[in-house]
TIDRENDREN-724938 format. One record per residue (C-alpha): x, y, z. Coordinates in pm, 1 decimal. Each point is the difference from the previous one (the first is absolute). Layout:
<r><east>X</east><north>Y</north><up>Z</up></r>
...
This chain:
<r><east>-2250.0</east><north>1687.6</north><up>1482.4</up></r>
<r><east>128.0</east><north>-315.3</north><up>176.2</up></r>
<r><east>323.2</east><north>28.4</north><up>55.6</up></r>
<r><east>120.1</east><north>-263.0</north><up>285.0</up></r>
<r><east>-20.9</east><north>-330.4</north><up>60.7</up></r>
<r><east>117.7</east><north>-199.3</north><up>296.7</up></r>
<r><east>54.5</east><north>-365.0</north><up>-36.5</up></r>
<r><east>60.5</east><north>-284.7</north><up>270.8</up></r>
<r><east>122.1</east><north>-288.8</north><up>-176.0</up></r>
<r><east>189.6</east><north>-301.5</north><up>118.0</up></r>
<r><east>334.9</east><north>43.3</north><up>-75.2</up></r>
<r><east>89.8</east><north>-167.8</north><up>-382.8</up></r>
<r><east>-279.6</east><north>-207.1</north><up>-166.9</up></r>
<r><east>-224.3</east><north>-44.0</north><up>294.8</up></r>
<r><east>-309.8</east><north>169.4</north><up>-48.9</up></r>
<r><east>-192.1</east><north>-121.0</north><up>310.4</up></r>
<r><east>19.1</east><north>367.0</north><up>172.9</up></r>
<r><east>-130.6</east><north>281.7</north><up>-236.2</up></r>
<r><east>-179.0</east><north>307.0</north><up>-11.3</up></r>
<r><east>6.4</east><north>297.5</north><up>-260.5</up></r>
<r><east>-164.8</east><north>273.2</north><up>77.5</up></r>
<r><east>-3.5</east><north>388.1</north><up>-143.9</up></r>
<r><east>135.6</east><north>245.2</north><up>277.8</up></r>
<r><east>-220.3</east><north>269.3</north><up>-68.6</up></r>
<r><east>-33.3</east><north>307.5</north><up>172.9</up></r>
<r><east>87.9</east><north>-163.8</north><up>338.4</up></r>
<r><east>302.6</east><north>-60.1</north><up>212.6</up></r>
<r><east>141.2</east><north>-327.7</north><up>56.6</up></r>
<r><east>331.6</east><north>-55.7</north><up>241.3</up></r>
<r><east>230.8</east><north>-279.7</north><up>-75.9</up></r>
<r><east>164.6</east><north>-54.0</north><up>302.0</up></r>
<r><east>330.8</east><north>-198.7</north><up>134.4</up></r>
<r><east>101.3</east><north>-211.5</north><up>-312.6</up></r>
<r><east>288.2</east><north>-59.9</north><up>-178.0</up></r>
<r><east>6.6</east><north>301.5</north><up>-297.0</up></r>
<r><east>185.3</east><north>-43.6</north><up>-294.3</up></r>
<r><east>4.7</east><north>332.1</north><up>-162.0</up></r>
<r><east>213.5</east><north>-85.3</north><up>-310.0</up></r>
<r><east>143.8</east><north>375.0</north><up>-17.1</up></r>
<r><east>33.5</east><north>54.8</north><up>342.7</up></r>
<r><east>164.3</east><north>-342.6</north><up>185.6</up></r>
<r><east>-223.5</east><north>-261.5</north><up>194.2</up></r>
<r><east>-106.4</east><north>116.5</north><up>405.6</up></r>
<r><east>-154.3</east><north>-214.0</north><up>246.4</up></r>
<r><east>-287.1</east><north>44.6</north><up>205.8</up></r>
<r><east>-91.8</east><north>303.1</north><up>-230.3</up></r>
<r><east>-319.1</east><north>137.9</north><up>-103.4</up></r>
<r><east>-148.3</east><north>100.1</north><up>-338.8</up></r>
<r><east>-291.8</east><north>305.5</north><up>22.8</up></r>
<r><east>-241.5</east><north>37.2</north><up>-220.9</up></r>
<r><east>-206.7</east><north>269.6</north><up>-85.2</up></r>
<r><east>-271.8</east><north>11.2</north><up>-298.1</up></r>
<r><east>216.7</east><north>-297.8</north><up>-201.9</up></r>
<r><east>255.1</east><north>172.8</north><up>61.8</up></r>
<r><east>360.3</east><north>-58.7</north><up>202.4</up></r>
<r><east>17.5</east><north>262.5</north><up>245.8</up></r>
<r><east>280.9</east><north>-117.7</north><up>259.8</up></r>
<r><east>253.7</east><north>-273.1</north><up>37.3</up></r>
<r><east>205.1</east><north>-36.4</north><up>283.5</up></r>
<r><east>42.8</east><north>-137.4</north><up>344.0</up></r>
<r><east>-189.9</east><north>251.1</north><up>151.4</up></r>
<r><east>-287.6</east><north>30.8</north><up>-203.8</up></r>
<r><east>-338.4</east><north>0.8</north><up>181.2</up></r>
<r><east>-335.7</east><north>-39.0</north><up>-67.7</up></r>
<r><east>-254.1</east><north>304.7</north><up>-26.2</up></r>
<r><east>-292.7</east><north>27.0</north><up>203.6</up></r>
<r><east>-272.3</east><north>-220.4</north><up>-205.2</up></r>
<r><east>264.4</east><north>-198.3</north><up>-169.8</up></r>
<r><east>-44.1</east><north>-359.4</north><up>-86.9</up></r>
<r><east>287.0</east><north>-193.9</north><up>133.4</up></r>
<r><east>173.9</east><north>-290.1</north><up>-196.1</up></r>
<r><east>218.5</east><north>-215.6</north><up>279.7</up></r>
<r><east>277.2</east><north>-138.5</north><up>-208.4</up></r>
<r><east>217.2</east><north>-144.2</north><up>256.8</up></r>
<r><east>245.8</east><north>-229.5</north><up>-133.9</up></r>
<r><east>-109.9</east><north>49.3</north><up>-362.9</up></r>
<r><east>172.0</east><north>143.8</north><up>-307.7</up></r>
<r><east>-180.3</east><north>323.9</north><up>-186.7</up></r>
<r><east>165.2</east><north>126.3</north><up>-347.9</up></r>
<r><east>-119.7</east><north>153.2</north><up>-257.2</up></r>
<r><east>-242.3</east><north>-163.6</north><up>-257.9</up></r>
<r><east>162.8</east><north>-263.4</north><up>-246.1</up></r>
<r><east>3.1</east><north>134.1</north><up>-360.1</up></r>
<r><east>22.6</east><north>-221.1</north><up>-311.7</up></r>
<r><east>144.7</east><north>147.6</north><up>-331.3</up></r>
<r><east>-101.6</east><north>-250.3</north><up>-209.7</up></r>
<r><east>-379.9</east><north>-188.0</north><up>88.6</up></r>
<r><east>-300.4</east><north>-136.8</north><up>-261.1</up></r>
<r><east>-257.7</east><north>-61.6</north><up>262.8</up></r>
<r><east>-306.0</east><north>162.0</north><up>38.7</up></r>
<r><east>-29.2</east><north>11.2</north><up>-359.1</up></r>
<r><east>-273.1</east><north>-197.8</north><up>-245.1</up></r>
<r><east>263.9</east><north>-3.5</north><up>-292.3</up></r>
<r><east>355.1</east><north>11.9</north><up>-50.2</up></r>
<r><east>139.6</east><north>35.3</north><up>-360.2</up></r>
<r><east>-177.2</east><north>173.6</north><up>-303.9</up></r>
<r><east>226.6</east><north>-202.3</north><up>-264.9</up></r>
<r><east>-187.7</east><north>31.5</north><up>-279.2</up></r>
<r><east>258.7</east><north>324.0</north><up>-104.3</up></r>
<r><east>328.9</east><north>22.2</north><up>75.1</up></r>
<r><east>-41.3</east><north>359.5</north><up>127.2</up></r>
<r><east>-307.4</east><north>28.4</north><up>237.6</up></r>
<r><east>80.6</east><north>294.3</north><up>148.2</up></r>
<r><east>-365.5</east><north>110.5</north><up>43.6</up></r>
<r><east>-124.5</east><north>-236.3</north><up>191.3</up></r>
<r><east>25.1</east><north>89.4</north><up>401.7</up></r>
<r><east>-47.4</east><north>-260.6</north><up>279.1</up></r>
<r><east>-168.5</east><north>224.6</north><up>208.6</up></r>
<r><east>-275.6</east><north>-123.2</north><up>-261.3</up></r>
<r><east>-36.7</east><north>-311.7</north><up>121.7</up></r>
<r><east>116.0</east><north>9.7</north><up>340.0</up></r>
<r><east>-199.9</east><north>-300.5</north><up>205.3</up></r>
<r><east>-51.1</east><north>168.5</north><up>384.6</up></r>
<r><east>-183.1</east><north>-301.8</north><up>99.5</up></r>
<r><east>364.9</east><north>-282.5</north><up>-55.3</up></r>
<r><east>49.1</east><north>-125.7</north><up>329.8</up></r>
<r><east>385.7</east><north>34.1</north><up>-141.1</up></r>
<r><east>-77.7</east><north>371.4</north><up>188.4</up></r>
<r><east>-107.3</east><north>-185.9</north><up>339.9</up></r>
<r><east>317.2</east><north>-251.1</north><up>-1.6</up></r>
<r><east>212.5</east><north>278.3</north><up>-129.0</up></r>
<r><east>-78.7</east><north>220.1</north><up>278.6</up></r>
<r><east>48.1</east><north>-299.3</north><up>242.5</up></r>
<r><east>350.0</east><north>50.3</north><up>-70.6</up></r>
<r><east>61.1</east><north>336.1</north><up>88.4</up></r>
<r><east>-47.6</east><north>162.7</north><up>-396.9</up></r>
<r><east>-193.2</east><north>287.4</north><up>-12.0</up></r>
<r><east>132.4</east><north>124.7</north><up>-356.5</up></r>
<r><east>38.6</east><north>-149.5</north><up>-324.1</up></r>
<r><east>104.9</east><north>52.9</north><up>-367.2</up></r>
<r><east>-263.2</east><north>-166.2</north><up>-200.0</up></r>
<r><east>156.1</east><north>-51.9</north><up>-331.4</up></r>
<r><east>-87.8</east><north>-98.5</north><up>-345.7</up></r>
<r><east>120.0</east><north>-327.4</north><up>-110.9</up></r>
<r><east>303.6</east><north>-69.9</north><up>-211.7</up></r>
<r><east>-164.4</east><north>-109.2</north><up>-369.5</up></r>
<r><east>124.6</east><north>345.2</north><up>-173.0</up></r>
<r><east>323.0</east><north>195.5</north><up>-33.3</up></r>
<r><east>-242.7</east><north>281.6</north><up>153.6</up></r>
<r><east>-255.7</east><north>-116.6</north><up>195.3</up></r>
<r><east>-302.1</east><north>158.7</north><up>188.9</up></r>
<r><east>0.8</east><north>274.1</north><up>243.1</up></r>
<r><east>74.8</east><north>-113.5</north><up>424.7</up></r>
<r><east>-201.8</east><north>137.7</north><up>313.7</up></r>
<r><east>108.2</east><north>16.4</north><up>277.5</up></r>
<r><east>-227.6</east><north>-80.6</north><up>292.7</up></r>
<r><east>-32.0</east><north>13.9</north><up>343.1</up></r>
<r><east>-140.3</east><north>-362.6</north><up>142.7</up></r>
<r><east>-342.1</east><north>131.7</north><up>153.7</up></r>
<r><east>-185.7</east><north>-347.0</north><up>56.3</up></r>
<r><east>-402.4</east><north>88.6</north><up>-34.2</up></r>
<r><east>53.7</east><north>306.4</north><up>-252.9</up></r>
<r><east>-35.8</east><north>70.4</north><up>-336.5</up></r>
<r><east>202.1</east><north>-21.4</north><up>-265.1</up></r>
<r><east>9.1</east><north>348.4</north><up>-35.3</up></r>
<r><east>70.7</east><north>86.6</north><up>362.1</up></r>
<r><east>262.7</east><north>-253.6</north><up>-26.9</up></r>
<r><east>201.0</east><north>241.2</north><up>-191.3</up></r>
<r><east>320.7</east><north>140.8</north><up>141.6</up></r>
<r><east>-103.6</east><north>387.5</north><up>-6.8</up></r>
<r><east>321.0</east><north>224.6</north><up>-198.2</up></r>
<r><east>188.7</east><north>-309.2</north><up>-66.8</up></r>
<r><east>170.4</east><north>94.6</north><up>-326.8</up></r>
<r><east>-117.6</east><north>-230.1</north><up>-307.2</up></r>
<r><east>183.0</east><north>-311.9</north><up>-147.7</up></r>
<r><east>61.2</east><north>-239.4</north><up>-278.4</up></r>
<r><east>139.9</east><north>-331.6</north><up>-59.0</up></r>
<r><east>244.1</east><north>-44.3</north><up>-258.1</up></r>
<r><east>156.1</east><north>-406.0</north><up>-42.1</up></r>
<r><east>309.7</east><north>-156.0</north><up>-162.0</up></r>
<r><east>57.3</east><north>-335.4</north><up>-62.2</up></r>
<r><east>-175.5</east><north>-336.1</north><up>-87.6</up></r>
<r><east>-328.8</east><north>137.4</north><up>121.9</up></r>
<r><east>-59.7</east><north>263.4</north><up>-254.6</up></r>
<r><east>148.0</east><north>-176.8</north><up>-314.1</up></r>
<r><east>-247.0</east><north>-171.8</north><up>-131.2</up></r>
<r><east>174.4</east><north>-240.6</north><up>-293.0</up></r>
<r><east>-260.0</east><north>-114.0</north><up>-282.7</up></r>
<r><east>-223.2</east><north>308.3</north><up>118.1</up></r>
<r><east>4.0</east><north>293.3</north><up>-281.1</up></r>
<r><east>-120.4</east><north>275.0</north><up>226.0</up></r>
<r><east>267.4</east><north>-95.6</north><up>298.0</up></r>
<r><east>383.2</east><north>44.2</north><up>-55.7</up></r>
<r><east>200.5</east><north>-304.4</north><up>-26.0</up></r>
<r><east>306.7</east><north>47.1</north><up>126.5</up></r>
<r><east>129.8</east><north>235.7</north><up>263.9</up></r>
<r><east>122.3</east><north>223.1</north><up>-277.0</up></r>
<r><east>-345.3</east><north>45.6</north><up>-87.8</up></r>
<r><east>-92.3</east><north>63.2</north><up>358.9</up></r>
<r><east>214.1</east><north>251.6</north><up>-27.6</up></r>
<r><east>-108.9</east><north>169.0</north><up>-307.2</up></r>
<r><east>-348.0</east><north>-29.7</north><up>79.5</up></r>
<r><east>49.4</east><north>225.4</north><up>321.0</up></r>
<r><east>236.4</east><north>246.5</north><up>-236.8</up></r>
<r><east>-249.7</east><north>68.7</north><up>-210.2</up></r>
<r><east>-284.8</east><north>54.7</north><up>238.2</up></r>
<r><east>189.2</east><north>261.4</north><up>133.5</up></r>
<r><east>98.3</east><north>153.9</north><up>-357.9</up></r>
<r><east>-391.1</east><north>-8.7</north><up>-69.3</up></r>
<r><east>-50.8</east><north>149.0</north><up>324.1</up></r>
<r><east>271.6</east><north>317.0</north><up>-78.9</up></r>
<r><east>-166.1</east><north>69.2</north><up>-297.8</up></r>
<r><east>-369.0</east><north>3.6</north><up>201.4</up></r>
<r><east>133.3</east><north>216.0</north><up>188.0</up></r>
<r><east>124.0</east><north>213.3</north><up>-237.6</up></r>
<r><east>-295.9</east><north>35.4</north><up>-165.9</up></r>
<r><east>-186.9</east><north>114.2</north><up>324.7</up></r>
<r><east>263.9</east><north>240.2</north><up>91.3</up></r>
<r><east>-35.9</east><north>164.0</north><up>-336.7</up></r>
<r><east>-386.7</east><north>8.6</north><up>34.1</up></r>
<r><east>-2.5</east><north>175.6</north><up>375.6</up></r>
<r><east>251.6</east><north>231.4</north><up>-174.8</up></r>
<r><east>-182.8</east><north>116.1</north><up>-289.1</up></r>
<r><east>-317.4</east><north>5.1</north><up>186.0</up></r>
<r><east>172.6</east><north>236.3</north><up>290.2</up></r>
<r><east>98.3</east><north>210.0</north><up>-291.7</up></r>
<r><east>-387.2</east><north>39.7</north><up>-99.1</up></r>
<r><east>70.3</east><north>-183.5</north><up>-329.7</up></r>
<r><east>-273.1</east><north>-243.1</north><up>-89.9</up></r>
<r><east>114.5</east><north>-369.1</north><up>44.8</up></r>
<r><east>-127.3</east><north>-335.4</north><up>-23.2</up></r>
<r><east>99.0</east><north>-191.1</north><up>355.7</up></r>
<r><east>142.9</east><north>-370.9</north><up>-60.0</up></r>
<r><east>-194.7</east><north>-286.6</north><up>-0.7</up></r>
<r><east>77.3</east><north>-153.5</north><up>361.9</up></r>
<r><east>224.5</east><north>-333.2</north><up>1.8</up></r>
<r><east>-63.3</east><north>-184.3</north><up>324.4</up></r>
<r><east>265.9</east><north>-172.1</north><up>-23.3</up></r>
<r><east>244.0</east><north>261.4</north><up>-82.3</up></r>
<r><east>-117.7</east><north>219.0</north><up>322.5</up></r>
<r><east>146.7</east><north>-213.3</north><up>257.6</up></r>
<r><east>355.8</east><north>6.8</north><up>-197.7</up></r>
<r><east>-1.0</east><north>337.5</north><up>-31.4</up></r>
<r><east>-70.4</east><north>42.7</north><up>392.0</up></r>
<r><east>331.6</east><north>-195.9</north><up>40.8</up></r>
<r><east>173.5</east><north>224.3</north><up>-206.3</up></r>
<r><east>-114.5</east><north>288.4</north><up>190.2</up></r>
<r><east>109.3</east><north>-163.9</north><up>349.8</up></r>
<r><east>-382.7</east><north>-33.9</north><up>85.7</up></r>
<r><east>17.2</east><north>-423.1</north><up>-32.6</up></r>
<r><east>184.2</east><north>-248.6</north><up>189.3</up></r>
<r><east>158.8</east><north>-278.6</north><up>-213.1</up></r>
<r><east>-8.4</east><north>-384.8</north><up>167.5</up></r>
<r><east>197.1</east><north>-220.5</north><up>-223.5</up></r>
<r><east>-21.5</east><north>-368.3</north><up>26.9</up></r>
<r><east>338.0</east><north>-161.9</north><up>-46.0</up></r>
<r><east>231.8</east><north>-254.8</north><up>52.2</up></r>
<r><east>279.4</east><north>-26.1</north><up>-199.9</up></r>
<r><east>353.1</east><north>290.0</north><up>-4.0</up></r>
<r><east>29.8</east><north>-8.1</north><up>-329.6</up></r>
<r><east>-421.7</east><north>110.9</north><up>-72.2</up></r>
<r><east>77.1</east><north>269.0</north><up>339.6</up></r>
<r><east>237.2</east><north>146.9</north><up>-172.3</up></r>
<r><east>-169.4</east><north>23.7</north><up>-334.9</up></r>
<r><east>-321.9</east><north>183.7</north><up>179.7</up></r>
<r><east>242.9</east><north>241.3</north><up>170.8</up></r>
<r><east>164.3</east><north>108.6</north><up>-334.6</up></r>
<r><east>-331.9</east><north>34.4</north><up>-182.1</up></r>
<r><east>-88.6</east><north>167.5</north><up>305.3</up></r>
<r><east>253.0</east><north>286.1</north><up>-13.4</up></r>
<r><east>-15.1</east><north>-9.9</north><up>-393.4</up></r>
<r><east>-361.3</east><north>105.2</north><up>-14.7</up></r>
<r><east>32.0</east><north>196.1</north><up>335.8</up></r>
<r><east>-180.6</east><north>-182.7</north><up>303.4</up></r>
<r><east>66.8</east><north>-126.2</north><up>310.4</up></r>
<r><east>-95.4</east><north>-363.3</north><up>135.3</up></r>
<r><east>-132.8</east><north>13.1</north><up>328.9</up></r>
<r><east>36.1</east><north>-353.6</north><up>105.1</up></r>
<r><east>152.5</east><north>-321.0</north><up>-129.2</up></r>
<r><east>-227.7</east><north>-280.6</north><up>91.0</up></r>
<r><east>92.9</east><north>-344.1</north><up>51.7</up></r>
<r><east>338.4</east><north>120.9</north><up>-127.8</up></r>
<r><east>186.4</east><north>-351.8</north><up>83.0</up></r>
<r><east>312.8</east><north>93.2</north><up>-152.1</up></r>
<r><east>36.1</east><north>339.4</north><up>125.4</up></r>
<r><east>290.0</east><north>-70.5</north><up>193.2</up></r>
<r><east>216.0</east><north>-68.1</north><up>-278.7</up></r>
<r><east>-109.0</east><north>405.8</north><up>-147.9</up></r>
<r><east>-86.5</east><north>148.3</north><up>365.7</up></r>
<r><east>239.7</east><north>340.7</north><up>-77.4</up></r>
<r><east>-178.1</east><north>51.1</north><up>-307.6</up></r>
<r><east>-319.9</east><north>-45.9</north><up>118.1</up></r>
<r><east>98.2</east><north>284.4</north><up>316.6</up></r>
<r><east>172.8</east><north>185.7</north><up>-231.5</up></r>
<r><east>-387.5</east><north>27.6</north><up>-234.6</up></r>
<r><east>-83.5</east><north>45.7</north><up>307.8</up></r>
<r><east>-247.4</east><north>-257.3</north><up>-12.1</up></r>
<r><east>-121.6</east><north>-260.3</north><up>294.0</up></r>
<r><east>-44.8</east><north>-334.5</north><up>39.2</up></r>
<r><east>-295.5</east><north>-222.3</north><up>103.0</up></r>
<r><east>84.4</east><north>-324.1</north><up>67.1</up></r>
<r><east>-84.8</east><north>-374.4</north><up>160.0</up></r>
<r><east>258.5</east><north>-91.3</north><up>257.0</up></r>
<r><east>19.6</east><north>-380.4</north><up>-168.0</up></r>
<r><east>-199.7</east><north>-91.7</north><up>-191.9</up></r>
<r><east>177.8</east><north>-171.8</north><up>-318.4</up></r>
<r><east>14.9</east><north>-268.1</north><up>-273.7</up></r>
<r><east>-359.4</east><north>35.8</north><up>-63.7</up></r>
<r><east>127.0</east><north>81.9</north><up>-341.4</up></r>
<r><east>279.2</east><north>11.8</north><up>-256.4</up></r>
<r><east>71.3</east><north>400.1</north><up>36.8</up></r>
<r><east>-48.6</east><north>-54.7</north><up>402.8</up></r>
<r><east>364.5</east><north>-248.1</north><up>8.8</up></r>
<r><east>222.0</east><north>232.6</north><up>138.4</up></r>
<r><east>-205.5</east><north>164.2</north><up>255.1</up></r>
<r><east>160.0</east><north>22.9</north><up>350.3</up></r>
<r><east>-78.5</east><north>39.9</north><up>354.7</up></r>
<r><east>253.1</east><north>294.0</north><up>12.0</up></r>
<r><east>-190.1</east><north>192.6</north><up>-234.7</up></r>
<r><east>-171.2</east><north>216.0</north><up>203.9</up></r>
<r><east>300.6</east><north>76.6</north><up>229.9</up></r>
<r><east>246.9</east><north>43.1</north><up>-306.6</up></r>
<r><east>-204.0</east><north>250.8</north><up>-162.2</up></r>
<r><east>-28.0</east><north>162.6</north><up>332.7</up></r>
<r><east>351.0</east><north>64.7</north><up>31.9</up></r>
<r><east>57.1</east><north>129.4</north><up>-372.7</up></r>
<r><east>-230.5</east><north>286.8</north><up>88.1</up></r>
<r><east>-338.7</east><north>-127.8</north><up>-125.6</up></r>
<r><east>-344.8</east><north>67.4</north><up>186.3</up></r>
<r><east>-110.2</east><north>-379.8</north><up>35.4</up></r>
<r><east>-356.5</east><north>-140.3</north><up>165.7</up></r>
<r><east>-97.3</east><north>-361.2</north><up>-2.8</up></r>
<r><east>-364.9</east><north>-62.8</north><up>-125.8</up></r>
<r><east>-208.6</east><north>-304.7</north><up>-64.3</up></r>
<r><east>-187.2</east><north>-41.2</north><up>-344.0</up></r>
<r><east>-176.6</east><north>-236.2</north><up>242.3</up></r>
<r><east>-314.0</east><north>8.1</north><up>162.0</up></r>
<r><east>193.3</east><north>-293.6</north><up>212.8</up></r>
<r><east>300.6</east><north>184.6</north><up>48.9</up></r>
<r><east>-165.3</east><north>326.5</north><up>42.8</up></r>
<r><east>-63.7</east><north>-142.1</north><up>399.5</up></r>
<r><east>340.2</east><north>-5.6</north><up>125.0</up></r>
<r><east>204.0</east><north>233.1</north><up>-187.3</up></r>
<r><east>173.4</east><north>137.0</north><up>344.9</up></r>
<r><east>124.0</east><north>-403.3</north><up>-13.1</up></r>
<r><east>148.0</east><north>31.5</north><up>-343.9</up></r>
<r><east>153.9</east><north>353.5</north><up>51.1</up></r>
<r><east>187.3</east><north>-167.4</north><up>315.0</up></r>
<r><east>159.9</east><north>-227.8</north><up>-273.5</up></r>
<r><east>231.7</east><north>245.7</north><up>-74.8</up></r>
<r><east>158.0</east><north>1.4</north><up>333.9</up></r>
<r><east>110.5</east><north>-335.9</north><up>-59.5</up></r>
<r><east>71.8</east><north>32.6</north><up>-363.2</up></r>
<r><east>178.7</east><north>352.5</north><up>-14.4</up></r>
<r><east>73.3</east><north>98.7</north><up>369.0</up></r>
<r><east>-309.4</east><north>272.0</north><up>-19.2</up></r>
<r><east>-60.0</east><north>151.9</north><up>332.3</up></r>
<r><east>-316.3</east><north>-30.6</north><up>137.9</up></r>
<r><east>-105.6</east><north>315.8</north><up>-63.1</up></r>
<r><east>148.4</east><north>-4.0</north><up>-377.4</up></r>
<r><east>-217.9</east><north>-293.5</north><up>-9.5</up></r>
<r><east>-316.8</east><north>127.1</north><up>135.1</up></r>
<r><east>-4.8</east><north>320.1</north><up>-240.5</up></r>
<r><east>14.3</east><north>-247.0</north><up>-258.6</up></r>
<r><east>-370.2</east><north>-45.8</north><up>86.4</up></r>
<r><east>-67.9</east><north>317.9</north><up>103.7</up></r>
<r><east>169.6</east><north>323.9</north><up>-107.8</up></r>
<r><east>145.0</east><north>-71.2</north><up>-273.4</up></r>
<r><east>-282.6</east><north>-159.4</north><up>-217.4</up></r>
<r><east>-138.5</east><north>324.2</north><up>122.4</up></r>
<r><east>227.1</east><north>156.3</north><up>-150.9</up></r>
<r><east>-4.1</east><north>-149.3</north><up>-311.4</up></r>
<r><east>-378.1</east><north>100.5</north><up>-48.1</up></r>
<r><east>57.4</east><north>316.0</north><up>135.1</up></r>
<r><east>-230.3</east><north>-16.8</north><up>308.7</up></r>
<r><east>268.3</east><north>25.3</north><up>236.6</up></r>
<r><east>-98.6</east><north>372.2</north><up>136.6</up></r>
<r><east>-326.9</east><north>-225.1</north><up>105.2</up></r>
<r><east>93.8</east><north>-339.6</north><up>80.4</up></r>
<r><east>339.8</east><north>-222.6</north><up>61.2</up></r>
<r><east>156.4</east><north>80.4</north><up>349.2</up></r>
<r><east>-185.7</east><north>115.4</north><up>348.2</up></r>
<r><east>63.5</east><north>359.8</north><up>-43.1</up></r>
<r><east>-250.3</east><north>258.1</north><up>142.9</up></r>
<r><east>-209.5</east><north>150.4</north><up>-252.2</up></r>
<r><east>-8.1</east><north>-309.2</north><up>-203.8</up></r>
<r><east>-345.5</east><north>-227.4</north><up>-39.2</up></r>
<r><east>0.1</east><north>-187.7</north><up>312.1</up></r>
<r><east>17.5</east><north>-323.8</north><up>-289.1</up></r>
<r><east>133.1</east><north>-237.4</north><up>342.0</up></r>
<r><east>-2.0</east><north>-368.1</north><up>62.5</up></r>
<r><east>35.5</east><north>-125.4</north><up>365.3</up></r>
<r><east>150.9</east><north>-348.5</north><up>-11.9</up></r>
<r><east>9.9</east><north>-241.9</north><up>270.8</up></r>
<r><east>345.6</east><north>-127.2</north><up>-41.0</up></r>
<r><east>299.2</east><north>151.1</north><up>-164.3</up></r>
<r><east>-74.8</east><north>47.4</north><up>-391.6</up></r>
């Protein structure tokens, strides 16, 4: 099992300077840099150990093994590996839209290991990503969640024990006017996603009542499977993440009351524009956000984004990353997370988890990925400037 990778990139969108390699059963010294742990404060001329893609050490005085390949990263930056919440490359399609619930389709399916979106990707310092469906349906098509391992396959590209997700989307995108299998309006957004999940309940129901009669050694006919009910009932059970494309407060709060009405829990907001205007009821869902730091005006429902966002929501309690929905952007998201610095008086290490920990977080990786902790996959980039 590959666990590590060690990048040295250029620091921000300069990709001159890379290599990405597995760390397998080997040790590998990082010595004398700059290390900015996330969860732990930032040290100079510190070392990183490594051991079977693995962190082993961090310190000062951290040394390297007999046998040890040594890394001299004198007046260079390390932190962890850059994690986007919210990514569509490496992927030959985006959107099944020919249903406004397309729950059974799963981009793992058509994940595309050969995009050289991976390569530039990796070139700035990401070494995880969120691979989501597009946002044609109220409830799209399941995510995966990968690690960026240039030269492998799509199924070793696959982020091993990452818990499953789905896109859900509000909005302009999934309202498809003059279309009679799309919902029109966001009311109908709304009620397509309600009675999914009312479908779902009674799916459920039905199996529940099957495994019972069967473990009471009555003779019963199992349900026919629905593979699109599945996946909804694996929210309601806790055992699927929810991503939720959306811009607009008044469509945020509308998901979060459907949300508690038919008992689930969004995982993440994305795009969530106006989430500053509902952050404390977003934290108080419990919900997080994944955001651009300025991006705007592209559309109607995109007019009252802010630069603040990110650092707003921050403050009201909410567990915000910044991602790209770019395979542009996707190179220098360190650059847009330091946004919020300016716009929002982040510190720098509020900022940097907003590339890091806390979209690992979000996808529940974070006991694997996110910060420079030992035990964690030694997921590290080594940049030559500051990040």
């Amino acid at each position: 099992m590959n666990r590590g990778t060690v990048l040295l990139a250029r620091s921000l969108t300069v990709a001159a300077l890379l290599w990405s390699a597995p760390v397998v059963a080997q040790t590998t010294l990082i010595r004398n840099a700059t290390v900015m742990t996330v969860t732990d404060g930032t040290s100079e001329g510190a070392s990183v150990l490594i051991e079977d893609g693995r962190i082993a050490a961090v310190g000062r005085d951290v040394t390297a093994p007999a046998g040890a390949a040594v890394i001299d990263a004198t007046g260079k930056f390390v932190t962890p590996g850059v994690i986007d919440c919210h990514s569509h490359i490496a992927a030959d399609s985006i959107n099944e839209s020919s249903v406004p619930v397309s729950a059974m389709v799963a981009m793992e399916d058509v994940l595309d290991p050969s995009d050289v979106s991976i390569y530039r990707a990796l070139a700035g310092g990401v070494t995880t990503a969120n691979i989501l469906h597009g946002s044609a349906n109220p409830i799209g098509g399941k995510c995966a969640v990968v690690k960026l391992r240039w030269g492998k396959t799509a199924e070793e590209m696959l982020f091993e024990g990452a818990k499953p997700g789905i896109k859900f989307a509000l909005g302009e995108n999934p309202k498809r006017e003059g279309k009679a299998i799309h919902p029109g309006s966001r009311q109908g957004v709304n009620d397509v996603i309600r009675d999914a999940f009312l479908r779902a309940k009674a799916y459920r129901t039905r199996w529940r009542t099957y495994e019972s009669e069967t473990a009471q050694g009555k003779r019963a006919i199992a349900p026919r499977r629905d593979l699109e009910l599945e996946p909804l009932v694996e929210i309601l059970e806790g055992k699927r993440l929810v991503h939720a494309h959306s811009y607009r407060a008044d469509e945020i709060l509308a998901l979060i009351r459907l949300a508690d009405e038919i008992g689930f829990k969004i995982r993440t907001l994305q795009h969530v524009l106006e989430g500053y205007k509902v952050a404390r009821e977003i934290a108080a869902h419990g919900a997080g956000a994944s955001t651009f730091s300025d991006w705007w005006a592209y559309k109607v429902e995109a007019f009252d984004a802010i630069p603040y966002n990110a650092a707003l929501m921050t403050r009201a309690g909410v567990l915000v990353s910044i991602n790209s929905d770019s395979a542009e952007e996707i190179r220098h998201l360190p650059q847009e997370a330091a946004k919020a610095i300016k716009w929002g008086g982040l510190s720098r290490e509020e900022a940097l988890a907003l590339v890091t920990l806390n979209p690992a977080k979000q996808l529940m990786i974070d006991d694997r990925v996110g910060s420079i902790e030992v035990g964690k996959d030694a997921d590290l980039v080594i940049w030559d400037g500051d990040p």
